[in-house]
C-alpha positions in Angstrom: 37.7 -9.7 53.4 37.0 -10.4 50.0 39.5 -8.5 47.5 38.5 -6.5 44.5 38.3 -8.7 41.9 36.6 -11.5 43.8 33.5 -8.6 44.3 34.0 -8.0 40.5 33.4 -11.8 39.5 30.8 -11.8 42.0 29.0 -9.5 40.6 29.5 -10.0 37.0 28.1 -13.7 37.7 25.1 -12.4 39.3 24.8 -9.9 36.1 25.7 -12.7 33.6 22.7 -14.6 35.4 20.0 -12.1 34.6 21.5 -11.4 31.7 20.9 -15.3 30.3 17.4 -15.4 32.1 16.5 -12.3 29.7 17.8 -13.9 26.9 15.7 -17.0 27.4 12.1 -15.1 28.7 13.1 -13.2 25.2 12.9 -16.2 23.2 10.1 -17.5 24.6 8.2 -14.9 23.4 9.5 -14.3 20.4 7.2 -14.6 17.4 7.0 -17.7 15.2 6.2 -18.4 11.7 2.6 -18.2 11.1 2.0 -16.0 14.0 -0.6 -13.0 12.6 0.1 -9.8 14.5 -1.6 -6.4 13.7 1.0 -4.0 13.1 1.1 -0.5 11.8 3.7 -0.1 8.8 6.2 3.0 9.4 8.2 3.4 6.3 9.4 1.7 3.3 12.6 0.0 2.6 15.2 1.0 0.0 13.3 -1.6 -2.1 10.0 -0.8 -1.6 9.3 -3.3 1.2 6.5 -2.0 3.7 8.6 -2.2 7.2 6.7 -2.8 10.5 7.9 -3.3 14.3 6.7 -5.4 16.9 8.2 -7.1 19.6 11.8 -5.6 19.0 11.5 -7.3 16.0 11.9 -5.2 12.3 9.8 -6.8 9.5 9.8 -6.4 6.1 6.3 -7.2 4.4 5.3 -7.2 0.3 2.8 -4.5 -0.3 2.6 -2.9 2.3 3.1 1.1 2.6 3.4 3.6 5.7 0.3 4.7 7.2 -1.5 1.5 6.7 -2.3 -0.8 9.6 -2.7 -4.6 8.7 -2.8 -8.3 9.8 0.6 -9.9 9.3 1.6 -13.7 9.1 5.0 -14.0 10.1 6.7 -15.8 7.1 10.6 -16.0 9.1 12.2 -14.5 12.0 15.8 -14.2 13.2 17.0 -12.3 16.4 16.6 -8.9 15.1 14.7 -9.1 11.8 11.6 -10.9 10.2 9.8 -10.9 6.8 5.6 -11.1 6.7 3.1 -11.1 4.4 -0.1 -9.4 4.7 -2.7 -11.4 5.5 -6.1 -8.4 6.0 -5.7 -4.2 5.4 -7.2 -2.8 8.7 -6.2 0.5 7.4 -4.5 1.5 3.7 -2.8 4.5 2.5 -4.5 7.2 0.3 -1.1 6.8 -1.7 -1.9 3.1 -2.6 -2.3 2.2 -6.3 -5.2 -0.2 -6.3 -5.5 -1.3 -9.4 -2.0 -3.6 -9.5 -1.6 -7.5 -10.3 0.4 -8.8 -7.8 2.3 -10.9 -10.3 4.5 -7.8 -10.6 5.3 -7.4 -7.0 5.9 -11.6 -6.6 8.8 -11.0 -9.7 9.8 -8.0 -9.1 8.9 -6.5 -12.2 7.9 -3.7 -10.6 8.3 -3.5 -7.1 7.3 -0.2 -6.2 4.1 -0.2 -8.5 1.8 -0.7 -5.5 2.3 2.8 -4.6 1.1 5.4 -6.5 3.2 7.6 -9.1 4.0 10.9 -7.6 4.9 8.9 -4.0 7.6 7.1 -5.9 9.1 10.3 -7.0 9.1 11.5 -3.4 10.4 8.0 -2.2 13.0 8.2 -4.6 13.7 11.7 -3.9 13.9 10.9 0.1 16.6 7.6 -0.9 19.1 10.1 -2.3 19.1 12.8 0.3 19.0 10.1 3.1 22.0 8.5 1.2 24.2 11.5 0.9 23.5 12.1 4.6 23.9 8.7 6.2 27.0 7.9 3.8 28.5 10.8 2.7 27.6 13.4 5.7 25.9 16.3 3.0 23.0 17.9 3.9 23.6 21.6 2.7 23.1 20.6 -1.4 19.8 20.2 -2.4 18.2 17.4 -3.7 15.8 18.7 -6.6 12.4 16.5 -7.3 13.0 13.4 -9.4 12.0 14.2 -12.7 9.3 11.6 -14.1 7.7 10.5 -16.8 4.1 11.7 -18.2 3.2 8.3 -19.0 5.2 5.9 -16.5 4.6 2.6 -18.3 5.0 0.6 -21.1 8.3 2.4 -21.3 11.4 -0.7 -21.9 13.1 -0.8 -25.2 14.3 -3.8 -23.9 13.2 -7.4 -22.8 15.0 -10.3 -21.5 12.6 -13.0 -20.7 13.4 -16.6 -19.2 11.8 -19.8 -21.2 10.7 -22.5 -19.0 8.1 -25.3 -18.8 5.2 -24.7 -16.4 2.6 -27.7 -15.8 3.9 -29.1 -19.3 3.9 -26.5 -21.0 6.7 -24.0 -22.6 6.4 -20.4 -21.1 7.8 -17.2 -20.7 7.5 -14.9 -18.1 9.6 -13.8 -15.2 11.2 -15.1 -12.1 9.6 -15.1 -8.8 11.5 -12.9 -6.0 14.7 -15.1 -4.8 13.7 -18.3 -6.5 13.7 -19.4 -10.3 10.3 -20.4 -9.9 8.9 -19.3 -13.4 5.4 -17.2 -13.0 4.2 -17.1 -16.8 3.0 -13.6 -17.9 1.6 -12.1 -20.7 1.5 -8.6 -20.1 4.8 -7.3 -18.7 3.4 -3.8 -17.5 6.7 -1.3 -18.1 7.6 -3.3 -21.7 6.5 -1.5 -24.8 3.9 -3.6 -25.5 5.4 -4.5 -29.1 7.9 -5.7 -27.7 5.4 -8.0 -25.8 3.6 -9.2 -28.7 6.7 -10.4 -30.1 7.4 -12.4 -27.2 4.1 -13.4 -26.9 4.3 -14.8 -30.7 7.7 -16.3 -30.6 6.4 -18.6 -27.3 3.8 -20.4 -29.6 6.0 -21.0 -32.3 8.3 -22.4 -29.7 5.6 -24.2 -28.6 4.2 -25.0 -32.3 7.5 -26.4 -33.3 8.3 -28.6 -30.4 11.4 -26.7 -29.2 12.4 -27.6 -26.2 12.6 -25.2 -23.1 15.5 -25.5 -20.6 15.6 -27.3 -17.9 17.8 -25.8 -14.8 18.0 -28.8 -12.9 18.1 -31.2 -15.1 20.5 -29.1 -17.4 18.6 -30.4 -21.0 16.6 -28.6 -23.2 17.3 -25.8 -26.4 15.7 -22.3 -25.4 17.1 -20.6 -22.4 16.0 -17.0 -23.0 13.9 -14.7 -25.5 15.0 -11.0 -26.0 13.8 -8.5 -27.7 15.0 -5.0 -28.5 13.2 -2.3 -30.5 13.9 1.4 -31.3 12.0 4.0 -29.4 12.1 6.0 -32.7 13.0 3.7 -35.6 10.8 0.9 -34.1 13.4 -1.6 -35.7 13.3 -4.8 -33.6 16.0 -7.5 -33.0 15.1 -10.8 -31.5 17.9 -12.8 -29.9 17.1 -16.3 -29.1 19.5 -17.6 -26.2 20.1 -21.6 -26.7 22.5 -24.3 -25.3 23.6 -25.4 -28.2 24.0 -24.1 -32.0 21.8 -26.4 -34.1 17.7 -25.2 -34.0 15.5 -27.6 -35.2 13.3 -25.7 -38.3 14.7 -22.4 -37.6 14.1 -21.6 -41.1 10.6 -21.5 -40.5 10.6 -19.9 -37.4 12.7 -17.0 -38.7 9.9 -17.0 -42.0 7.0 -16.8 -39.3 8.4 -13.8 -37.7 9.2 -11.6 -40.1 5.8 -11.8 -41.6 4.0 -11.7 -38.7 6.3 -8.3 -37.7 7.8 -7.0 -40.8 10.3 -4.2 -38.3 12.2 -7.1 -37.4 15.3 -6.1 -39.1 17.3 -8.5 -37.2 16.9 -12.5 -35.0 20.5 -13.2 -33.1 21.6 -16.5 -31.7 23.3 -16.6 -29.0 24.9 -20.1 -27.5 25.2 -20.1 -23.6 26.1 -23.7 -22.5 26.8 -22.7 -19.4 25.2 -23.7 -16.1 24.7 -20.4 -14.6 22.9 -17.3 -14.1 24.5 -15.2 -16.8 21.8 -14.6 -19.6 24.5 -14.3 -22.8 27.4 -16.7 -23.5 30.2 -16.1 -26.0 29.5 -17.2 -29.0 26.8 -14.7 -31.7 25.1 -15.8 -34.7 23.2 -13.7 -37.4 19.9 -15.8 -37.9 18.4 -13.1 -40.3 19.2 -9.2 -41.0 22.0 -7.4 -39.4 23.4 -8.1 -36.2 22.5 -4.4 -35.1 19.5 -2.2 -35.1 19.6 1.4 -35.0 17.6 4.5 -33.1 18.0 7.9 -32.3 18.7 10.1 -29.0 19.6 13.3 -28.8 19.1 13.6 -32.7 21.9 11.4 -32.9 21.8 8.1 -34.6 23.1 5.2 -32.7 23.8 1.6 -34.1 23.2 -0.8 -31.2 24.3 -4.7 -31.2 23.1 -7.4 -29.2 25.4 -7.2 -26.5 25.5 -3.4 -26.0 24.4 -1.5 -23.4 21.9 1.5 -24.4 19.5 2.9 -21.7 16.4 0.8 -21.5 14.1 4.3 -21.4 15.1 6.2 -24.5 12.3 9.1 -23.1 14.1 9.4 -19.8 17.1 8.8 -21.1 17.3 12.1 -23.6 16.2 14.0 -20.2 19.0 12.7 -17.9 21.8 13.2 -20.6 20.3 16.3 -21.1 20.6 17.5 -17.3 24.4 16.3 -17.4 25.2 18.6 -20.3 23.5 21.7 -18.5 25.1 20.3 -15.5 28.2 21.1 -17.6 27.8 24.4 -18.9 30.2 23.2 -21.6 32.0 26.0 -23.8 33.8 25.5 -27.1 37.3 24.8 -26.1 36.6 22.3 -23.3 38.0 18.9 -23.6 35.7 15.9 -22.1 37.0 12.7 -21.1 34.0 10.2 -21.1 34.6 7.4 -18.8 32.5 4.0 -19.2 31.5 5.4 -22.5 29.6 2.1 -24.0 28.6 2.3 -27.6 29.0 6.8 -27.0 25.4 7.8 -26.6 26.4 10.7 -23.7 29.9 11.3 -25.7 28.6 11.9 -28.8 25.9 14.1 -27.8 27.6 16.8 -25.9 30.9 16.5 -28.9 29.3 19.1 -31.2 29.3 21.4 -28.7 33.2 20.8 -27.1 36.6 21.2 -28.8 37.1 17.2 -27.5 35.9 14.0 -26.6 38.1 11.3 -25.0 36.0 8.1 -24.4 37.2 4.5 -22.6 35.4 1.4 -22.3 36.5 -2.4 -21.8 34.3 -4.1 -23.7 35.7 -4.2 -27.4 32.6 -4.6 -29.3 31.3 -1.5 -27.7 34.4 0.5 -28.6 33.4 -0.5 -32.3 30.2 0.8 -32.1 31.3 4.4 -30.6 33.3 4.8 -33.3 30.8 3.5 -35.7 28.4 5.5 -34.5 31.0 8.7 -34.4 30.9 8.3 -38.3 27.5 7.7 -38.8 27.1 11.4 -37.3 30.0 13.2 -39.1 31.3 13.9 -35.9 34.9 13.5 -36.0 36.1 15.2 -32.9 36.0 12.2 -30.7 38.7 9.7 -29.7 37.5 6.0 -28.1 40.1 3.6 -26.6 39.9 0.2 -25.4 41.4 -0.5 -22.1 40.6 0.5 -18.3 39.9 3.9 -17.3 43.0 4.0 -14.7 45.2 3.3 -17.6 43.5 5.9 -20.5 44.0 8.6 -17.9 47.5 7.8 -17.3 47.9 7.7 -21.6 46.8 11.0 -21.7 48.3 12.6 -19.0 51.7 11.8 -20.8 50.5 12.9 -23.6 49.8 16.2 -22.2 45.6 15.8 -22.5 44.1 17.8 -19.4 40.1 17.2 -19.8 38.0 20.0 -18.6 34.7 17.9 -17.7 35.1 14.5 -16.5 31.7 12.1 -17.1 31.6 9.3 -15.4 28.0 6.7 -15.7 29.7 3.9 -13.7 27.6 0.1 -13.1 25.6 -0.2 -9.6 29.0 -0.9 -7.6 30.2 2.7 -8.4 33.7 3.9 -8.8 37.0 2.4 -7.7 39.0 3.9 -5.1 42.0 4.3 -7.9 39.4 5.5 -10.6 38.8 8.3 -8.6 42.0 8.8 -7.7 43.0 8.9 -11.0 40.4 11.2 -12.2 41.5 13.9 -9.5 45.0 13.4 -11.0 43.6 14.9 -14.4 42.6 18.2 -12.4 38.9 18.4 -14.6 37.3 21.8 -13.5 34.0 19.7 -13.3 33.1 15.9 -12.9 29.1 15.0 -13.5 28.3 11.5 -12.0 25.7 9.9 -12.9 24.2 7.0 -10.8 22.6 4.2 -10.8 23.1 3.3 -7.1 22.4 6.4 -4.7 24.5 4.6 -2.2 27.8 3.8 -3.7 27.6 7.1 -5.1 27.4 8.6 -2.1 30.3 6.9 -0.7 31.9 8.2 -3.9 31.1 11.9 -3.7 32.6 11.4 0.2 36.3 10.3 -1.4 35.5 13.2 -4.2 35.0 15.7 -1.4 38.0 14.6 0.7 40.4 14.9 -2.7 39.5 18.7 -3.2 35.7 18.6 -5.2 32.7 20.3 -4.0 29.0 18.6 -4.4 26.9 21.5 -6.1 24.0 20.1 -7.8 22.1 16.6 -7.6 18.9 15.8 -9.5 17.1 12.6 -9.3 15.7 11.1 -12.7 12.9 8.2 -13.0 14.6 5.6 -15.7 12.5 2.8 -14.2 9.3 3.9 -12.7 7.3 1.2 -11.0 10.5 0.0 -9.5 12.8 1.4 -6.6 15.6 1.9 -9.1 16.8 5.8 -9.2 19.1 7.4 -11.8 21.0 10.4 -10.2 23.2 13.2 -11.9 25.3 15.5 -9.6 28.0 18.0 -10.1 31.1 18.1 -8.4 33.0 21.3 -8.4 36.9 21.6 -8.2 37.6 24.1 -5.0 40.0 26.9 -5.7 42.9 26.0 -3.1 43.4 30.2 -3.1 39.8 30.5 -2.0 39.9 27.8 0.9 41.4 26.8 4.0 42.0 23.0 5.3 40.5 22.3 8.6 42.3 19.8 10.9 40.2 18.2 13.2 40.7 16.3 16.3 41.0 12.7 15.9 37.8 12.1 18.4 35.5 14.7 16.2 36.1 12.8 13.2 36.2 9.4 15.0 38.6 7.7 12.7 41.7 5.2 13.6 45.1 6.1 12.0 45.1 3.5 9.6 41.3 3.4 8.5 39.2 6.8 7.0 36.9 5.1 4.9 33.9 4.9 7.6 33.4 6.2 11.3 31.5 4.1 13.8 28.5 6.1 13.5 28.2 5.6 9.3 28.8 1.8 10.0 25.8 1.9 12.6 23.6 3.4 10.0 24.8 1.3 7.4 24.0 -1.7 9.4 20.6 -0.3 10.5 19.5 0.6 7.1 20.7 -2.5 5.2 19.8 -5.7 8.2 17.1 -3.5 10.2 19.2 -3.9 13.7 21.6 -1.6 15.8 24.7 -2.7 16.5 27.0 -0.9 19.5 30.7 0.6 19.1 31.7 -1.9 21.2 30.8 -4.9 18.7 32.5 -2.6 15.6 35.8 -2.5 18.3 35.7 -6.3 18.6 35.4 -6.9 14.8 37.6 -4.4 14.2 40.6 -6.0 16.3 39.5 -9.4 15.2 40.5 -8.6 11.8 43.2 -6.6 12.0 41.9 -3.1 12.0 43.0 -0.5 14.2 41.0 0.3 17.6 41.2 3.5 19.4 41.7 3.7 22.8 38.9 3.6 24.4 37.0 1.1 22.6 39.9 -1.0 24.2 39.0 -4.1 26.4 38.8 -3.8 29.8 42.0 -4.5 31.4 40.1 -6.5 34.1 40.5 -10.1 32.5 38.0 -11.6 34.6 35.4 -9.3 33.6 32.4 -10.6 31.8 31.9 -8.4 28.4 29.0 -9.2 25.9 30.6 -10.8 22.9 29.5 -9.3 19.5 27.1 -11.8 18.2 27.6 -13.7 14.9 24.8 -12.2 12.5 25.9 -8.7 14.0 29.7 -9.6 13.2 28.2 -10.8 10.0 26.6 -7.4 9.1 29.5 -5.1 10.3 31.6 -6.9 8.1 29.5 -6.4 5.5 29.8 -2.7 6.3 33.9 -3.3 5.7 33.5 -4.2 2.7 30.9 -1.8 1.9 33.6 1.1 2.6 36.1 -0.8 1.3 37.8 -1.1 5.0 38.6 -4.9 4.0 38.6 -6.6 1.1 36.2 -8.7 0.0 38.1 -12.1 -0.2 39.0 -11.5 3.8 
């Protein structure tokens, strides 16, 4: 008679049989490149992609919205996921925006600008509930309609536009998605269109006087990258030419040319970046003509703003979301604000006339210098901006016995450190507004904020970049009253977290996976990266203590993607 485990192989060969036979029928019919399916398009991705399914397959295809049925080329496939272009609408959505040049959708200039305007508020809307849900587990708080803009273009007091030569010729325009293919435009859609003519003028002097556009490959050539900035108010205008090396042949007449041709140019930068890589500035600044700073107002304050300083790129939008986070406040005389990432002190400086104190902190020194600049240029003189990390200001002034009453954070697209938040809950703040740049890493921020005693209260969506999927967000997070609340223990299995990891359970790395790659993966492939790499694995995720028994093996680009997940919730680091 055959024993236990002998049936067990048996059968598990048998199993592992079919199981390859599927596997091979599968990828016989899978789809190829320059297959053309019709497929109906169900939703949008986070970045405006139209998504599509067909033959277990997910695609992601370029203008294409829900509702709308089309003919699709496959462009690429993998085992889970594909991308596709559309090739004929069958069927398009009444929220389609007709009138758009596709060159904006190719660069990314604005990738959402196929869809009409009030849709994108709903779409962005619908990305920071689903956020706070999928990451963070809220779905009691309200997610108020994005506030937009009357007029949603032309609105960038900003432009930073790569020189290259096209078919001979020196150009500007902008990249084409995930290449550095130049596509040469004129009209830039969401750019003040001042700030276009200026480009449009500097190219053919460039071009007049022979300089010499960069050359990626090659690595030769003078003018890297053109960019402009001009006041939403003051209309001053710098223009910052980005070279590879200091010497500019007739720049003399150049800098003549400009200024007549746009008298508001109160000041032309050089910047030297000699470096081969994608960062647009280097190190080393020099004054051309003017100042080395131009100046505007927000908030009826007046800001001086150098090249390398960060000021919102929507001045209209931006009054409305600083103004949000200071009714978020409901600030009172007396209070004391610490304002973290404080740049050159545009959100600092407009809520100071109404506190007792401002505390600001920023790294970057030239930004420091321009907050307290620009504290003096106001008369306000109840404002206090340091140069070093945020950990180590709000250690400073703990010591020194500063308890801030409103904590503002407007932290980069990666979101908050696990120890700046720790650090922040050290201080005790009765309130901390967030505002985002990133619904998702702020979500898995507001999760950490929630678990360390703060309450989500208000969130409110504001459009700083319409015609693009980008979405500002301001919330309020409430300290709870420890006398007012109790703490609820729950069982390990409810929460479904290991001893040494409570950064993600298995079901917020599923949807994390599905929402970023487009495929499911099962708790059983988490378990087996989980153990691989050191992390904790609860019981019954286990391995079966059968050793001859066949289990499917967590596939590479799913171990790929969980990982990613890891690092995503900061389970792992991400040198691991």
């Amino acid at each position: 008679m055959d024993s236990d485990n002998d049936i067990i192989e048996s059968d598990n060969s048998v199993a592992f049989f079919f199981w390859e036979m599927a596997e091979q029928i599968e990828r016989e019919n899978m789809l190829k490149k320059n297959d053309v399916i019709e497929v109906e398009i169900v939703d949008l991705s986070h970045d405006g992609a139209g998504i599509a399914k067909a033959e277990g397959l997910v695609f992601f295809v370029e203008n294409a919205l829900p509702s709308e049925k089309i003919l699709m080329r496959v462009l690429k496939v993998n085992k889970k996921i594909g991308f596709g272009k559309v090739e004929e609408f069958l069927r398009t959505s009444d929220q389609r925006n007709e009138n758009l040049d596709m060159a904006y959708l190719r660069t990314g200039i604005a990738d959402l600008g196929h869809l009409n305007y009030p849709a994108q508020l709903d779409f962005k809307r619908k990305q920071v509930k689903d956020s706070l849900y999928k990451i963070a587990g809220v779905s009691d708080v309200e997610v108020a309609p994005t506030l937009g803009m009357e007029q949603p273009l032309g609105y960038r007091n900003k432009a930073q536009v790569p020189v290259r030569r096209v078919n001979g010729q020196l150009e500007t325009g902008f990249f084409r998605k995930n290449s550095h293919d130049l596509l040469p435009i004129e009209d830039f859609y969401i750019q003040d269109p001042v700030i276009d003519q200026v480009i449009l003028f500097t190219r053919d002097l460039l071009r007049r006087f022979d300089l010499k556009p960069y050359d990626e490959k090659e690595k030769t050539g003078l003018i890297r990258n053109l960019v402009v900035r001009r006041g939403h108010y003051s209309g001053e205008i710098m223009v910052i030419l980005v070279t590879t090396r200091p010497k500019i042949f007739r720049v003399e007449q150049l800098i003549e040319r400009l200024v007549e041709a746009f008298p508001a140019i109160d000041s032309i930068m050089q910047n030297i970046n000699d470096q081969n890589n994608n960062t647009i500035f280097g190190k080393d600044w020099q004054t051309l003509h003017g100042r080395d700073y131009i100046t505007d107002r927000m908030l009826n304050n007046d800001f001086q703003i150098a090249a390398p300083a960060f000021y919102q790129v929507n001045t209209e939008m931006a009054e409305k979301l600083y103004q949000t986070a200071i009714d978020f406040s409901e600030l009172a005389a007396d209070d004391v604000v610490l304002d973290a990432y404080s740049g050159i002190g545009t959100i600092g400086l407009s809520v100071a006339k109404q506190v007792k104190q401002v505390y600001g902190v920023e790294v970057i020194p030239e930004a420091v210098e321009n907050s307290q600049k620009n504290a003096e240029i106001n008369g306000i003189t109840n404002t206090h901006y340091v140069c070093d990390s945020a950990e180590n200001a709000m250690a400073n002034w703990s010591k020194q016995g500063i308890k801030p009453d409103v904590i503002l954070v407007d932290p980069p697209r990666k979101g908050l450190t696990e120890s700046f938040i720790e650090s922040s809950v050290s201080m005790e703040p009765k309130k901390i507004i967030y505002i985002s740049c990133n619904p998702a890493t702020m979500a898995r921020d507001i999760k950490l904020y929630q678990e360390l005693g703060y309450k989500l209260k208000k969130v409110q969506p504001v459009d700083l970049f319409p015609q693009t999927h980008h979405v500002e967000v301001i919330t309020l997070l409430s300290k709870l009253d420890s006398k007012k609340y109790i703490s609820v223990e729950l069982p390990l299995d409810d929460m479904d977290l290991t001893r040494v990891e409570s950064k993600a359970t298995y079901k917020q790395i599923q949807n994390y996976v599905l929402e970023k790659f487009g495929f499911k993966v099962s708790t059983l492939y988490i378990a087996q990266v989980k153990k691989k790499h050191g992390l904790e694995v609860r019981e019954h995720y286990n391995m079966s203590k059968n050793e001859k028994q066949k289990i499917p093996q967590c596939p590479i680009e799913k171990e790929e993607a969980i990982l990613d997940a890891f690092k995503y919730f900061k389970m792992i680091k991400d040198g691991f």
